[in-house]
N, C-alpha and C positions, 0 to 999 in steps of 0.2 A: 119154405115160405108158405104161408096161407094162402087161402085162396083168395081174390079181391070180387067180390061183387063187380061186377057189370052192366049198365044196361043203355039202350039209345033212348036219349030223351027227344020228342019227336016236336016238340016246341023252338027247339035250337034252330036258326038259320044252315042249311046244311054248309057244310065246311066248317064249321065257326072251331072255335078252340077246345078240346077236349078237358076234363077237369080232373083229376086225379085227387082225391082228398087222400092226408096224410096228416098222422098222429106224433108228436114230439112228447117226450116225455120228461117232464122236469120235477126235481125235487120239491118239496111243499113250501117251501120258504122262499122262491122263485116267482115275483109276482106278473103281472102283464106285459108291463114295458120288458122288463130283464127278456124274457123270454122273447118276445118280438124282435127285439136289438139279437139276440141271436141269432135266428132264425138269419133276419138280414144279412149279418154279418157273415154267416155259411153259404149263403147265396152267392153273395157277392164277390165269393172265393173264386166263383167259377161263370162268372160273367161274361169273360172277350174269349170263352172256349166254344167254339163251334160242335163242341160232343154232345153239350146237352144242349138239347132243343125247347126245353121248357120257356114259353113266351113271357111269365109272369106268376109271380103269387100275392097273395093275398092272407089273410087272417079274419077267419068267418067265429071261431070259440074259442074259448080258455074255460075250461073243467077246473076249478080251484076245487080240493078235497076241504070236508069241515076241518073248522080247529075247536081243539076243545074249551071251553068256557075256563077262565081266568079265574 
């Protein structure tokens, strides 16, 4: 595994939630929704499991790659 960048942002109220950003990778014909409805739906596989602690996600980008002119 890579390394992950690190750092304290010193704006945060201390304690507050930590943020992990993380990258999903989808084929090019896989528009916004589709991809969010994922995301969800892998989520919520693992929702009443007390292992993972994650409090919450979000959706801040979608990187669509160009297509080429018709």
């Amino acid at each position: 595994m890579k390394s992950i960048y690190s750092y304290t942002d010193s704006d945060l109220k201390p304690y507050s939630d930590n943020t992990l950003v993380v990258s999903f990778y989808f084929d090019s014909d896989v528009d916004t929704e589709t991809a969010t409805q994922q995301i969800d739906r892998l989520v919520s596989l693992v929702n009443n499991d007390d292992s993972y602690t994650f409090v919450a996600h979000e959706f801040d980008l979608f990187v669509m790659s160009p297509k080429e002119d018709e």
